[in-house]
Every structure is written in structure tokens, then in C-alpha cells.
C-alpha positions in Angstrom: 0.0 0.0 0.0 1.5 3.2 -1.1 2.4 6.2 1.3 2.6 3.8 4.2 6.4 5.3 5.6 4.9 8.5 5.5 1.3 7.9 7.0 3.0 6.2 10.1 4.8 9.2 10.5 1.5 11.3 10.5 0.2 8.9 12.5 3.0 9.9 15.4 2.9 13.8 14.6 -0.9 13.4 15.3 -0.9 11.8 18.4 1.8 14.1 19.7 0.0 16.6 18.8 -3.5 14.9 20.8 -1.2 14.3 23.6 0.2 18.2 23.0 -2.9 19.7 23.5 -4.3 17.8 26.1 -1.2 18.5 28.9 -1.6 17.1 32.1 -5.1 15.5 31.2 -5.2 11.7 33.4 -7.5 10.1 30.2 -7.7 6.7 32.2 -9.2 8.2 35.3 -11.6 10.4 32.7 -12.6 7.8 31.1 -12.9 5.5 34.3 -15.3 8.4 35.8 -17.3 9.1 32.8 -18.1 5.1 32.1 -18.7 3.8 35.1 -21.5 6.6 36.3 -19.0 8.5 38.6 -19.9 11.9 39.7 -19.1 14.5 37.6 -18.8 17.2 40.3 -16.3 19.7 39.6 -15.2 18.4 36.2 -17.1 21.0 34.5 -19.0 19.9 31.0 -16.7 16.8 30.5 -19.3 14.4 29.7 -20.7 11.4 31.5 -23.7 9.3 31.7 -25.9 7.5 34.1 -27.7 4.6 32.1 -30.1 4.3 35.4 -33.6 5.3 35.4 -36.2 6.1 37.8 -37.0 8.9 40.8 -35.9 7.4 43.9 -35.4 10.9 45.4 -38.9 11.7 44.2 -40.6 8.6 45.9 -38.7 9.6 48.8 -40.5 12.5 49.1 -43.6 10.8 49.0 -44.1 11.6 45.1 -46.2 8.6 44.4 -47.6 10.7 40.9 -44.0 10.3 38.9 -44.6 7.9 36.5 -42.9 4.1 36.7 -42.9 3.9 33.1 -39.4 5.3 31.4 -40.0 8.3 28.6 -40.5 6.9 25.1 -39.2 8.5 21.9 -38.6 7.8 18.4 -35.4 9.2 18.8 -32.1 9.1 20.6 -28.9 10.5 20.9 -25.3 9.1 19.8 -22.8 10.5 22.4 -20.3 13.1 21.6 -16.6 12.1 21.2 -14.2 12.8 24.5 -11.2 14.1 22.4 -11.5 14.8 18.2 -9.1 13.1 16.1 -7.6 15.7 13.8 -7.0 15.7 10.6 -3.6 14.0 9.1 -1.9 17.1 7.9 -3.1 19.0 10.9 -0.4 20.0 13.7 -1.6 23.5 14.8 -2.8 24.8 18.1 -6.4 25.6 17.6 -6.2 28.7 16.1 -7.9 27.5 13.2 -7.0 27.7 9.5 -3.9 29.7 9.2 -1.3 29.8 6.2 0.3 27.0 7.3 -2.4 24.9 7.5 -3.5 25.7 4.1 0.1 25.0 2.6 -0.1 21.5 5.0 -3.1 20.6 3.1 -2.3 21.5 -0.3 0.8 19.2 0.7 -1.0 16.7 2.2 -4.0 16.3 -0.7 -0.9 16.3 -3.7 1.3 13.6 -2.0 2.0 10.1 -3.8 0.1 7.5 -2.5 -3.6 9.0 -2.8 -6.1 7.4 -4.3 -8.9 8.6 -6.8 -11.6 6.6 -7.8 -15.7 5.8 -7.1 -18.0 3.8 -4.8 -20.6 2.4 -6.4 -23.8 2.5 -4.5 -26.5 0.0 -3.6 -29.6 1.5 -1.8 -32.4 -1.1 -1.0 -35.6 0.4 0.9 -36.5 -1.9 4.0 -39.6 0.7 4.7 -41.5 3.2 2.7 -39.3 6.3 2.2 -40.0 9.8 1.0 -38.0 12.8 -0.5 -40.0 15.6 -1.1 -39.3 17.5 -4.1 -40.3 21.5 -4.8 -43.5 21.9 -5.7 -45.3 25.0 -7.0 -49.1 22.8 -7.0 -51.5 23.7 -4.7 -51.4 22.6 -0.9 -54.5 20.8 -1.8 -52.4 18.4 -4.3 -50.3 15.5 -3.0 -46.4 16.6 -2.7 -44.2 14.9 -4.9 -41.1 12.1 -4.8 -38.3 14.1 -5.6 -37.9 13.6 -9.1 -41.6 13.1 -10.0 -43.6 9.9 -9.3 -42.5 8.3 -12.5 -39.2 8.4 -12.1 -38.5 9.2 -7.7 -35.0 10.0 -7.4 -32.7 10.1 -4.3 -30.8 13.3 -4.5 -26.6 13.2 -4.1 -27.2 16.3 -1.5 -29.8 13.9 0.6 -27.0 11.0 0.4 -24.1 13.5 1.5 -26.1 14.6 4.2 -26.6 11.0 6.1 -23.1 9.5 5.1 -21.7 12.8 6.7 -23.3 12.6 10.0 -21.9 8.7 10.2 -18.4 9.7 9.2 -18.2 12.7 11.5 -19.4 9.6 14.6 -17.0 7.4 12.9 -13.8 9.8 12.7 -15.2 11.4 16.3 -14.8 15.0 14.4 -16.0 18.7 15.8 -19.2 19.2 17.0 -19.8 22.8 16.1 -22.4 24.9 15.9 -24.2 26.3 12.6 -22.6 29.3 11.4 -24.9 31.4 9.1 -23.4 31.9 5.3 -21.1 29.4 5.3 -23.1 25.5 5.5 -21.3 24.9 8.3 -22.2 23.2 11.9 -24.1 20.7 13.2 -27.3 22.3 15.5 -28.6 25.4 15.3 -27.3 27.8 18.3 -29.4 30.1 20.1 -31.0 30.9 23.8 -33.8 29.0 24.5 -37.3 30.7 25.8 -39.3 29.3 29.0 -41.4 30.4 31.9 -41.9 27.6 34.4 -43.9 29.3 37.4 -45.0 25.5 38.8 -42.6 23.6 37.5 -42.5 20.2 38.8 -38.1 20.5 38.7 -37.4 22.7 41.5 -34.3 24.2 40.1 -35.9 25.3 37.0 -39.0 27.0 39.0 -36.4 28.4 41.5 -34.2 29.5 38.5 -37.8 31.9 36.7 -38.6 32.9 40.3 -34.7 34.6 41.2 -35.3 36.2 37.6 -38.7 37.4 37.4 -40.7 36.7 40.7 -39.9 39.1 43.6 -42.6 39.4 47.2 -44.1 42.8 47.7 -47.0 43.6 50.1 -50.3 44.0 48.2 -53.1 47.2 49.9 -53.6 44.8 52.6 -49.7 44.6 53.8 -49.8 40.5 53.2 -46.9 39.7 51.0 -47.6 38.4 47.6 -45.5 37.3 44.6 -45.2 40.4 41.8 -43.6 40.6 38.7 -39.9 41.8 38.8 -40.3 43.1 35.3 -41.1 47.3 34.0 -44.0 48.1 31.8 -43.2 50.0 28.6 -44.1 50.4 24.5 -41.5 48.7 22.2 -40.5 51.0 19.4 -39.0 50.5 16.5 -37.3 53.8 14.4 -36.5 54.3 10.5 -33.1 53.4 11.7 -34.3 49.9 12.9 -33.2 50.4 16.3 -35.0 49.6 19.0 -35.6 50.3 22.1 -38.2 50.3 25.4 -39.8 54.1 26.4 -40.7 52.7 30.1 -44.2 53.7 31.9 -46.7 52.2 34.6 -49.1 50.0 34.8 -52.0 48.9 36.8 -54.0 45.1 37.6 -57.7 46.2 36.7 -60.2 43.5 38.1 -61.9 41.8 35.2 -65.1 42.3 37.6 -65.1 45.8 37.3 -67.7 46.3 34.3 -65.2 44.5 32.1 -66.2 41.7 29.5 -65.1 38.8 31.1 -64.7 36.8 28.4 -61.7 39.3 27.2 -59.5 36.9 29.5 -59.9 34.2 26.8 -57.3 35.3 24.5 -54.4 36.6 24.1 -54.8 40.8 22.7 -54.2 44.3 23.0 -56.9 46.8 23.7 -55.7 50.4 22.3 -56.9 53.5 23.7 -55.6 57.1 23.3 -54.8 57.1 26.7 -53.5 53.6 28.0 -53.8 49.6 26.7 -54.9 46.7 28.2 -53.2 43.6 28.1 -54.7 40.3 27.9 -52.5 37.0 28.2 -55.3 34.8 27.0 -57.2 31.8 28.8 -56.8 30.6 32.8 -60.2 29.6 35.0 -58.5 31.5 37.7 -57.9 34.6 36.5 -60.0 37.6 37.3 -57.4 41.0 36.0 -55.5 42.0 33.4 -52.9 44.7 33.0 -53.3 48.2 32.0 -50.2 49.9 30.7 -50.5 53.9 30.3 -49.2 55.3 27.4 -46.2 58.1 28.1 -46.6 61.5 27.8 -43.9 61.4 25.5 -41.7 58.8 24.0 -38.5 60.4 24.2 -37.1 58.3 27.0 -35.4 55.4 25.1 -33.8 52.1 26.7 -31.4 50.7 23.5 -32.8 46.8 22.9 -29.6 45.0 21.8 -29.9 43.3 18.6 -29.4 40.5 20.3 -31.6 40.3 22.4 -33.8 41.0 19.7 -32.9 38.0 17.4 -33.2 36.0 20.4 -36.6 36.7 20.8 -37.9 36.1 17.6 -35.8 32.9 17.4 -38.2 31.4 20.2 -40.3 28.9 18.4 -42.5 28.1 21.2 -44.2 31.3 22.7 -47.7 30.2 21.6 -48.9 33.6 22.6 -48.8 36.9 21.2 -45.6 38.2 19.0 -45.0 41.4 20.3 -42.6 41.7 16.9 -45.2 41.4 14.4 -46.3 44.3 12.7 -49.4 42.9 13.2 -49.6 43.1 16.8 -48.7 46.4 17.3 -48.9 49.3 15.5 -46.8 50.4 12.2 -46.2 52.9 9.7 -48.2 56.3 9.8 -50.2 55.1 12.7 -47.4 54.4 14.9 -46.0 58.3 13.9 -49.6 59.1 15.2 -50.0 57.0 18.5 -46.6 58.1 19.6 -46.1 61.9 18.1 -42.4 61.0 16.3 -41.5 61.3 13.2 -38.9 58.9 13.8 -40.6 55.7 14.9 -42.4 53.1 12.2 -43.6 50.9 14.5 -45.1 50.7 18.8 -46.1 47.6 21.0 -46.6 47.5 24.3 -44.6 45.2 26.7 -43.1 44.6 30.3 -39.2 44.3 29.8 -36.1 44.0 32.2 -33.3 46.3 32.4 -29.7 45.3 32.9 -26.6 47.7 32.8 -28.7 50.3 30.8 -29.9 48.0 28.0 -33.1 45.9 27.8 -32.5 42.2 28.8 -35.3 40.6 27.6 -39.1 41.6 27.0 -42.3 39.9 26.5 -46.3 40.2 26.7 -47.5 39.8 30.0 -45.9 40.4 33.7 -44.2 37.1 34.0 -43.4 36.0 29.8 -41.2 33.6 28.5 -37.3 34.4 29.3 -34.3 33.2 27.8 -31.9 31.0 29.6 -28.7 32.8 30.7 -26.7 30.4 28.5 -26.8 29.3 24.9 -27.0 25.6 23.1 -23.5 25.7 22.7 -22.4 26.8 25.9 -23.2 23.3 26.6 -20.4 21.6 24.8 -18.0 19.5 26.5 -15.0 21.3 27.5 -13.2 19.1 25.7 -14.7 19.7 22.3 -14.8 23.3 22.3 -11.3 24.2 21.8 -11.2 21.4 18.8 -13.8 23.0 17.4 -11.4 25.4 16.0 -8.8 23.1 14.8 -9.4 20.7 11.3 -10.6 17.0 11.6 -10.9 14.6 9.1 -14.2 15.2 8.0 -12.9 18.9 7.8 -10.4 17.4 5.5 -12.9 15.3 3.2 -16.0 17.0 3.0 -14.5 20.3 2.8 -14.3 23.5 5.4 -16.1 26.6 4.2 -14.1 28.5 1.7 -10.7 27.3 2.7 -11.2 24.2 0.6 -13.7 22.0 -1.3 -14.6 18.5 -0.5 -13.5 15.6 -2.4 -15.6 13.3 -2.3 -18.9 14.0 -4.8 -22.5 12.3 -4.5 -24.4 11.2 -7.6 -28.2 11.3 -7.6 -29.2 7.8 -6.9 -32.1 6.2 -9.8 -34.3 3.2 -9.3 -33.2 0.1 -10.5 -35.5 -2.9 -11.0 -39.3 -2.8 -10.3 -40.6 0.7 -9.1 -43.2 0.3 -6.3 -45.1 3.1 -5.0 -47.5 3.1 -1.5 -50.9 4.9 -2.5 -51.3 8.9 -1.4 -52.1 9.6 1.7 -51.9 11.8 4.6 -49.3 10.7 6.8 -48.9 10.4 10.8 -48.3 14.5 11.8 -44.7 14.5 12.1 -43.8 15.8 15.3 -40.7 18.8 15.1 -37.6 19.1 17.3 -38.4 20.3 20.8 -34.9 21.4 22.5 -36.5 22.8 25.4 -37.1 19.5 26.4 -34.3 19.9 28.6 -34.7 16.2 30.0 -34.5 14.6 26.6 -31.5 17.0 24.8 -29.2 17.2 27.9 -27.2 14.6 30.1 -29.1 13.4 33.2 -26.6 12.4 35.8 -29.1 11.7 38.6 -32.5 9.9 39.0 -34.5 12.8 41.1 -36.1 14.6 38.8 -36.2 17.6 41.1 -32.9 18.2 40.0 -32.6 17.8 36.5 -29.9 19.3 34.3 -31.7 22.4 32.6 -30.6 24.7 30.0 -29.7 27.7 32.5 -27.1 24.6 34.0 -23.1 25.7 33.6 -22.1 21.9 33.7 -24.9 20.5 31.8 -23.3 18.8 28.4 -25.4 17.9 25.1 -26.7 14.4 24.5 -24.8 14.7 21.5 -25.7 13.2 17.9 -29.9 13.1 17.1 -30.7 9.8 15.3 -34.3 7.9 14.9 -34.6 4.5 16.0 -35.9 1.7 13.5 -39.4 1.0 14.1 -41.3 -2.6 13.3 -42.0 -3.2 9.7 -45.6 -3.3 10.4 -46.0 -0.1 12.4 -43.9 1.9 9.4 -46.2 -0.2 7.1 -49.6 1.6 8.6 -48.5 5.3 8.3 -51.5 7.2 7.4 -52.9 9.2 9.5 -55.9 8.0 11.2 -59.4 9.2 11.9 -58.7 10.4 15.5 -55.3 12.1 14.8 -56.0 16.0 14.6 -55.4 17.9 11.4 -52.9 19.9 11.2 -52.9 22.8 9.0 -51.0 23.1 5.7 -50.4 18.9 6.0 -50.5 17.4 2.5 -50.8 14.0 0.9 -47.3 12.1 -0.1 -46.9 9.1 -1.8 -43.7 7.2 -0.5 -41.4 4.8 -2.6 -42.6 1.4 -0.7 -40.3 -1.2 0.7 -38.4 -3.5 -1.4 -37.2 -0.5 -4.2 -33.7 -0.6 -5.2 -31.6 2.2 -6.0 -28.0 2.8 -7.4 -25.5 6.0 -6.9 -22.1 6.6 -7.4 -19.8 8.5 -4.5 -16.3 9.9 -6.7 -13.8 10.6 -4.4 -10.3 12.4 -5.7 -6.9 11.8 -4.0 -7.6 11.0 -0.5 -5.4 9.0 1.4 -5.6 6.1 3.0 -7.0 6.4 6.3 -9.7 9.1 4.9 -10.4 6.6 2.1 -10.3 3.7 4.8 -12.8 6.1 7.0 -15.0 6.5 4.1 -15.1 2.7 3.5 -15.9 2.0 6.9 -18.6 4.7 7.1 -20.6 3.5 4.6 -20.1 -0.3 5.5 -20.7 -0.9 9.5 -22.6 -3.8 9.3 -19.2 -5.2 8.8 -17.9 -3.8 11.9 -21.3 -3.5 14.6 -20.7 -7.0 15.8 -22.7 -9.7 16.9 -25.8 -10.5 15.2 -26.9 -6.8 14.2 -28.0 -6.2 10.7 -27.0 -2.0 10.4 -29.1 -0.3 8.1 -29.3 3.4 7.8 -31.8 6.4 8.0 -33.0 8.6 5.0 -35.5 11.1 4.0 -38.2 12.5 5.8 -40.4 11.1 8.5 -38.0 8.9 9.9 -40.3 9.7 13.3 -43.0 7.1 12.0 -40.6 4.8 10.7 -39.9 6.0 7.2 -36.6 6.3 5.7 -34.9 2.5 7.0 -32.2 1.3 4.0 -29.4 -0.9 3.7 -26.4 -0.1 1.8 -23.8 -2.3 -0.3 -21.0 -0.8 -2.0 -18.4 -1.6 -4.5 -15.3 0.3 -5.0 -13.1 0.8 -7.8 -10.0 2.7 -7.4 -8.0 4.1 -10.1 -4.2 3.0 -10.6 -2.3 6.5 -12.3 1.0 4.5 -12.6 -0.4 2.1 -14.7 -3.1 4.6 -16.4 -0.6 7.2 -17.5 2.0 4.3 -18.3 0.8 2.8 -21.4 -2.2 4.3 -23.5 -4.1 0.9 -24.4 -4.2 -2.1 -22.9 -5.7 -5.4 -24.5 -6.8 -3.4 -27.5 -8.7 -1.1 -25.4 -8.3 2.3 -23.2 -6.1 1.9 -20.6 -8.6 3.2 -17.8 -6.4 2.1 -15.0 -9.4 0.9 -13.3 -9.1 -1.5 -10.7 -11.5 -2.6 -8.1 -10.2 -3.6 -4.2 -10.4 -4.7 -1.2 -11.8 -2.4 1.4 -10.3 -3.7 4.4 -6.9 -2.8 4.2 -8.0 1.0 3.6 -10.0 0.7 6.6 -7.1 -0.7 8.4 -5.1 2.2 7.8 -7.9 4.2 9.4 -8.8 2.3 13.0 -4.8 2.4 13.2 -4.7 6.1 12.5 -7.3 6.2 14.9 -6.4 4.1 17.5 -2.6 5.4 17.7 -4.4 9.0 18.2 -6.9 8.1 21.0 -4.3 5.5 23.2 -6.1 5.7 26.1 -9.1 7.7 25.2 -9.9 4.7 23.2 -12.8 3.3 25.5 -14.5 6.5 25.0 -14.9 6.3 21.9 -16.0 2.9 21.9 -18.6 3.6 23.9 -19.5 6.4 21.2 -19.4 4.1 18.6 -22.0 1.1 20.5 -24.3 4.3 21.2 -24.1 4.1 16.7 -24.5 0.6 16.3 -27.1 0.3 18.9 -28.9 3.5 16.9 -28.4 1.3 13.8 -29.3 -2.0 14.6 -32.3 -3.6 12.2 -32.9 -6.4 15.0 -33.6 -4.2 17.6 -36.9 -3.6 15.8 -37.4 -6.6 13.1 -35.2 -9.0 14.5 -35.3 -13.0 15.5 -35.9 -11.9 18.6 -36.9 -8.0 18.8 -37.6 -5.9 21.8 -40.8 -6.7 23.7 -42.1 -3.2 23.8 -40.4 -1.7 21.2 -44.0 -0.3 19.8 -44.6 1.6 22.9 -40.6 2.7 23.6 -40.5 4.2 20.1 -44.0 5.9 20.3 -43.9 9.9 21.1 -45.7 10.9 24.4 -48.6 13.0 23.6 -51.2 15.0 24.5 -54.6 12.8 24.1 -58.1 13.5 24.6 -56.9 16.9 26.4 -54.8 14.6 29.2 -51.2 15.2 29.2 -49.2 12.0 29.4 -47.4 12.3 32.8 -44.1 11.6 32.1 -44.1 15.0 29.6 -45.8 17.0 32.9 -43.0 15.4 35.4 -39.9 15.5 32.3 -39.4 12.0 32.6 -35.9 11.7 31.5 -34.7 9.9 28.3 -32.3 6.8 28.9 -28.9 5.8 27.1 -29.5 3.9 24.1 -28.4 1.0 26.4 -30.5 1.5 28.8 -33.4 2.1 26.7 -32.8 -0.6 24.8 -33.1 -3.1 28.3 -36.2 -1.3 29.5 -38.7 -1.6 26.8 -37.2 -5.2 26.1 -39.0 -6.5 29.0 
């Protein structure tokens, strides 16, 4: 195998270079601590996991209502890796892509002893999957395959996409967060919105109190809980700037000759003089707020942008948005309600003030706040400084505009018989929830009480999002049935059924051989998952009710320069140079790569990788012998008949794959 004097020198360079920027870091007792459920007290957002379920601190305090049974999901999450294995080429010290890493990879992509060449790509459906193509029909038409119905067509970007997420797992590569403009990152960072006033997780109802809640004496002297926040109008100038002009406001008693049933809805009552805010229904309330309008709005409090994009970047307010021009006033009127020339648009609001800037805002006395800290301030510690180095998925799928990828993904066509299911209206497809602390964020304990929230300094990600495969016959029945609600804008599909095969080809140009060995591997871990698994992947949309399960095969042909630049013909024909291989030694080259990398950190990763396999694993679901429950475990908890399942009311945690795994096998 060519380049193998020089690889095993990259192979030392970058484990000195692991070890390098890792001083005085004891890996065995890390890894010792974070595997065998030690407490992670003091060793800030390092990672660690508690398989365990249950709320024995809850029962001891005589909460008999926590429910027994563990949370179910149709998802779960693949751990992140302890330590990132950079790329080849890559010796720097985290300051990113300098000039010097640049020349290392120009050096490093035109050495001898890279290969160029294809994978040819088997893709057999084992449930009904569906791509949805653009569509300029009517909503009241079914959305079509990708590709049209006649001839459905996998897209290269869709296939890119999932092998991607497996080789970043595979190569334990950055975990960054999406940057804007440039493709890059793997979850979307922002704050996330809450208000918890009753919470059943003491921290997180303690954490809204010390923010918003604060005692005052009401016109009898007895001490009741008031808001800590200011009332004030939003306003927005021709600048776009914004900012709060504060006022006063008043609780008016809804028995005072007031319609009553003005406490039903969410709204905004305008007068000249003053507005009256309405935060929609509750049995037990009997007042809303009045805010009085300023005598002028000259008074400004600046709203930082961000606090601004934060706010609108909270998907679940389910109450008034007090940034729609709808909601408040814009335009001439707002000129006229607030006598400037300069403003183009007035809402009313109660805020916070911090430092001499607005903090955050919202539409009744105690709204929806944003944790103090962001998605990404819950990385590992160990993965946040790597995230500014180059791994190898940097190296083969390309980093922004410092370099393209080289590897290249083929729409993949239908070979064979084409079968289609008939149209329908599917399950509703439930969206990501990330406020879900209990699901998205390590659990180290059992007491629910004390849960890991967002607003947590040591709290760490779960890590990768992947869906589980569900039994053949529950992805079978996926239409929506008659006692599912409608859900607006929902249109009819028509899948690819089970049992379609289609081909693609992967090029790849001139990568070596542990990224071409980690590309083999990738795309071929039923070879490596052990035991009696059977690893198929996850495609497409609504992998939530079991659409989307395939397994790959893959041929791979590599292309010999010497020989193809050598001689012109070759047995009366073009001298293609073509050649097809073994995989394993290319994969060899990789695990060794890897393995001389990790040393000690190696059981991590391990761990990482099971959490992948487990994810993966056909049997599981459709096996000889399958998981009891798996039905139930893979089912969403819901809201039914207007009774909210308990374990979404008490955050019933979401167990290790492992774990979960064990408990809905019984």
C-alpha cells in the first residue's frame, strides 16, 4: 500500500499533537469516571452518563404521581466524542486555518500515495421512504417524490447529508455549531425561551422565580409574589433600532364592568390614553394589566440586537408576537399614537433592564425568558477548543471556503421494479423540541427535582440526534388516522414502498488512505457492529413514524495513475487504470490512524461508537428476537383526549440507548 512510511509518521505527529494539547489530562481516570457513572462534580462539562432510570429521590418524598414507566421516543442521541481526532496534515494549536495549515493541506491532498476513484452504491428500501421535491401545485395536491412519481429520485445532496453525519461519529470529528453563510455546523445555536412558574423541577421553578418573581406587600400589607419586570411600549425607528420608552401599569379586576370573556385570548386593547393587556385563557384569572401610554416617547432604553434575534428565534411562545407588525402598531399610525416622526412601529410590553440596556421583554408580567446560557455553551470542554482546529471530515467534505470537499455524491435512480404506496396523509410529524431539557441534555441523577436544565453551567449535550428503527408493520400503517387532529398546511405524499432498489455513485479524488479507509468503513458498519446486528441506515423524511430505514452495499473501484498514464491501451482497449479492491486494508489504515491517536481515550470512543451501532441495529426492531415493547418505547408521548401523558408533565428523562434498549425489552 503506497504512502505507508509517511502515513505512520503522521500517525505519530498526530498523536503528539493529541497528547500536546491535552497536557496534564489523566485520560484513564476520565474515562474510568465518565463510564462507570461516577460523579461528575467539579469536572465542568466533560461528559458522563448515568444509564439508570427512575425517581428514587422523588418517591422519597412521597411523590407517588412520577410515572414508573421510562420516557419513550422515536429518537435518541449518539454520544459526543471525548477528544477529536484531527486531521492528518493537521499539527496546529487551535487557532484555526492559518497559512500553514493551508500549505499543509495542499501538501498533504498532492502527495504520492492518494487514491482517486468511485463507490458504487446499492440502496435497497427496507420501509416506505420519501424525499419531497419542490412543488409549485396547490397545498390541496399530494407533494411529490423528488424527481416526480414516475421516475423518484434520491438526490446526491440527501445522500451526502446522512453519510456525513456517520463519518463525523465514525472519525469522532468537531461538533460545532451552525454558522450562518457558510453550511457549516451541526445544531442550530441560540437561547432558549421558558417560563416555568410551577414547574415540577425545583431548580428550573427556582431558576424563573430569582429572575422574574420578587414578594411585595399587596393594599392589605400581606406579602404576595409580583412581577420583577417594567412596563413599557416597544418602538422601532426608520433606523431599525430599538428600544423600550418605560411607563406604569396597573391590575384592573376583570369584575369591574369588564367583559369577562376578554380573558380568553391573548390581545391588546388600544386607547388614546392607555392599553390593556390580555394573556389569553386561565379559570382562575380575574385582571389584566393596564399599561399607560407616556406622555412622550423620548425616554429610550437601547434593545440590543441581540436580544432582539433571540426573541424572535423562540419557536414556542404560543402567545402573542409582540414583533409582528401585526400586533402592534406600524407605519403612519405608529408616527400618530406616539407623536415622532422617527418611529415606524409601537407595541406595548413589560421588559427587564440590565446595565442600561433591555434584557429581555415579553407580553404579560411574567413571559417567557431566555436561559442565561446558549445551546452551545453546553459543549464538552473538551470539544470546544477542537472546534477550531481541522478533523478529518474537515479534510474530506471540505471546510467553508478554505477548501472544497472531495468526495462527490451522484443522484441515486431506481433500479429494477418501481413500487409506490398509495397517497395519503401521513402520521403528523412531530418537530424538534430542545427545550425538552430532560430529553436534549445529560441526566446524571434519577431525582427529577434536580434535573440538568438549560440555565445549567455543567450541563453537556446528548450529542448526535438519530431515529430508531421501528417494526416493519408499524412503518407499514402510516397514514394518519381518523382520531389524529389535522394539522394545517399537512398534504398528501406518496412514498417509494419497501423493497425498491436504487444505485449512486460516491467519486472521491486523491484521499489517502485512512480518509479513504474512513469512508469505507462509514458506509459499510454492518461489517464492523458486531454480533448479530443487521446496520441499516436512516433517509429522507419522516424517519419519526418509521420512514426512511435502507441498507447499503458498496463496490469500490479505485483508479491506478501509474499504470493509467503508463501505457495508452491495454488489450486493444483504453487503458482506464481501473481496478476494483479490497476495502479492508484502507480501513485498516484508518482504525490504526485512529487508534494510535486516541491511546487511552480509546474506550470513550468505543462507547461512542456502540451508542451508533445500537442506533443502527435492524434487530432491535425486526429481528429474531426484537424488543418486547419496542411499539410503545419508540411511540412519542402526547397529549390525548386533552390529558397530558405524565411523564411529559414530570420531564421524565430519556435513557442511554443501552438503557433504553433493556427497558422496553422487558
Amino acid at each position: 500500500m503506497a504512502g505507508k512510511g509517511k502515513s505512520k509518521n503522521r500517525h505519530a505527529a498526530s498523536a503528539d499533537f493529541f497528547a500536546r494539547n491535552n497536557p496534564g489530562l489523566d485520560v484513564e481516570k476520565v474515562v474510568n469516571e465518565r463510564y462507570s457513572g461516577g460523579n461528575r462534580s467539579g469536572q465542568g462539562r466533560s461528559g458522563g452518563y448515568n444509564n439508570s432510570y427512575g425517581n428514587s429521590g422523588a418517591r422519597r418524598n412521597g411523590n407517588n404521581k412520577y410515572p414508573s414507566t421510562p420516557a419513550s421516543a422515536s429518537y435518541n442521541f449518539v454520544r459526543l466524542p471525548s477528544h477529536v481526532i484531527p486531521a492528518e496534515f493537521y499539527d496546529g494549536n487551535f487557532e484555526g486555518v492559518t497559512k500553514d495549515v493551508m500549505d499543509a493541506y495542499r501538501d498533504h491532498v498532492t502527495q504520492t500515495g492518494t487514491h482517486t476513484g468511485y463507490i458504487d452504491l446499492t440502496i435497497t428500501t427496507e420501509t416506505p421512504l420519501f424525499i419531497g421535491g419542490p412543488s409549485k401545485q396547490e397545498d390541496t395536491t399530494p407533494l411529490e417524490f423528488y424527481g416526480g412519481q414516475n421516475n423518484p429520485t434520491i438526490p446526491g445532496s440527501s445522500l451526502k447529508g446522512m453519510v456525513k453525519e456517520i463519518f463525523k461519529i465514525v472519525t469522532a470529528s468537531s461538533f460545532r455549531p451552525y454558522q450562518r453563510g457558510t453550511g457549516l455546523g451541526d445544531f442550530e445555536d441560540r437561547y432558549l425561551y421558558f417560563r416555568d412558574v410551577a414547574s415540577s423541577i425545583k431548580s428550573l421553578k427556582d431558576y424563573y422565580k430569582s429572575r422574574m418573581i420578587k414578594m411585595e406587600k399587596n393594599g392589605k400589607g400581606v406579602l404576595k409574589p409580583a412581577t420583577k419586570a417594567s412596563a413599557g411600549f416597544i418602538i422601532q425607528t426608520v433606523n431599525n433600532d430599538f428600544f423600550v420608552v418605560p411607563s406604569v401599569f396597573k391590575k384592573i379586576s376583570c369584575s369591574d364592568g369588564y367583559p369577562v370573556n376578554k380573558k380568553d385570548k391573548a390581545t391588546i386593547d388600544w386607547t388614546d390614553q392607555y392599553v390593556d393587556i390580555h394573556t389569553g385563557k386561565m379559570d382562575s384569572k380575574m385582571s389584566y394589566m393596564r399599561i399607560t401610554k407616556p406622555g412622550n416617547f423620548d425616554k429610550r432604553i437601547p434593545i440590543p440586537q441581540s436580544c432582539i434575534e433571540s426573541y424572535a428565534d423562540d419557536k414556542n411562545r404560543g402567545t402573542l408576537d409582540l414583533l409582528d407588525k401585526k400586533t402592534g402598531k406600524s407605519g403612519e399610525a405608529a408616527k400618530e399614537y406616539t407623536h415622532s416622526t422617527d418611529v415606524k412601529f409601537v407595541v406595548p410590553c413589560f421588559f427587564t433592564e440590565k446595565d442600561g440596556l433591555v434584557e429581555h421583554f415579553g407580553h404579560g408580567r411574567f413571559y417567557r425568558i431566555a436561559y442565561d446560557l446558549k445551546i452551545s455553551d453546553h459543549l464538552p470542554n473538551s470539544l470546544e477548543q477542537h472546534n477550531n482546529g481541522v478533523d478529518l471530515c474537515d479534510s474530506v467534505f471540505g471546510y467553508g471556503d478554505n477548501w472544497a470537499g472531495r468526495v462527490s455524491f451522484s443522484d441515486a435512480h431506481v433500479q429494477g421494479t418501481l413500487k409506490m404506496c398509495p397517497s395519503d396523509y401521513p402520521h403528523p410529524l412531530m418537530g424538534p423540541n430542545p427545550t425538552s431539557f430532560q430529553l436534549y441534555l445529560e441526566q446524571d441523577v434519577d431525582d427529577h427535582n434536580t434535573y440538568n436544565h438549560w440555565g445549567h453551567e455543567h450541563a453537556s449535550l446528548r450529542g448526535y440526534k438519530m431515529y430508531w428503527h421501528q417494526p416493519l408493520e408499524k412503518a407499514k400503517d402510516w397514514t394518519r388516522t381518523a382520531e389524529e387532529k389535522e394539522i394545517k398546511g399537512t398534504r398528501k405524499i406518496r412514498p417509494v414502498d419497501r423493497g425498491v432498489t436504487f444505485t449512486s455513485r460516491i467519486h472521491f479524488e486523491r484521499l489517502s488512505d485512512v480518509e479513504l479507509g474512513a469512508l469505507l468503513m462509514s458506509l459499510n458498519l454492518d461489517q464492523y457492529s458486531g454480533g448479530q446486528r443487521r446496520t441499516y441506515y436512516k433517509l429522507g423524511m419522516g424517519k419519526s413514524i418509521g420512514f426512511g430505514s435502507v441498507k447499503l452495499d458498496t463496490d469500490v473501484t479505485i483508479f491506478d495513475n501509474n499504470s493509467r498514464y503508463s501505457s495508452l491501451f491495454e488489450n486493444d482497449a483504453w487503458n482506464t487504470g481501473k481496478s476494483t479492491t479490497d476495502s479492508e486494508e484502507y480501513v485498516k489504515a484508518f482504525t490504526t490512524y485512529r487508534d494510535d491517536v486516541l491511546g487511552a481515550d480509546k474506550p470513550a470512543y468505543n462507547a461512542m461508537l456502540d451508542d451508533l451501532y445500537m442506533m443502527m441495529d435492524w434487530n432491535i426492531a425486526n429481528g429474531p428476537n426484537p424488543a418486547k415493547n419496542w411499539t410503545e418505547g419508540i411511540s412519542m408521548m402526547t397529549i390525548k383526549n386533552n390529558k397530558m401523558d405524565n411523564r411529559i408533565r414530570y420531564r421524565s428523562k430519556l435513557d442511554m440507548p443501552k438503557s433504553f434498549i433493556e427497558k422496553w425489552s422487558k
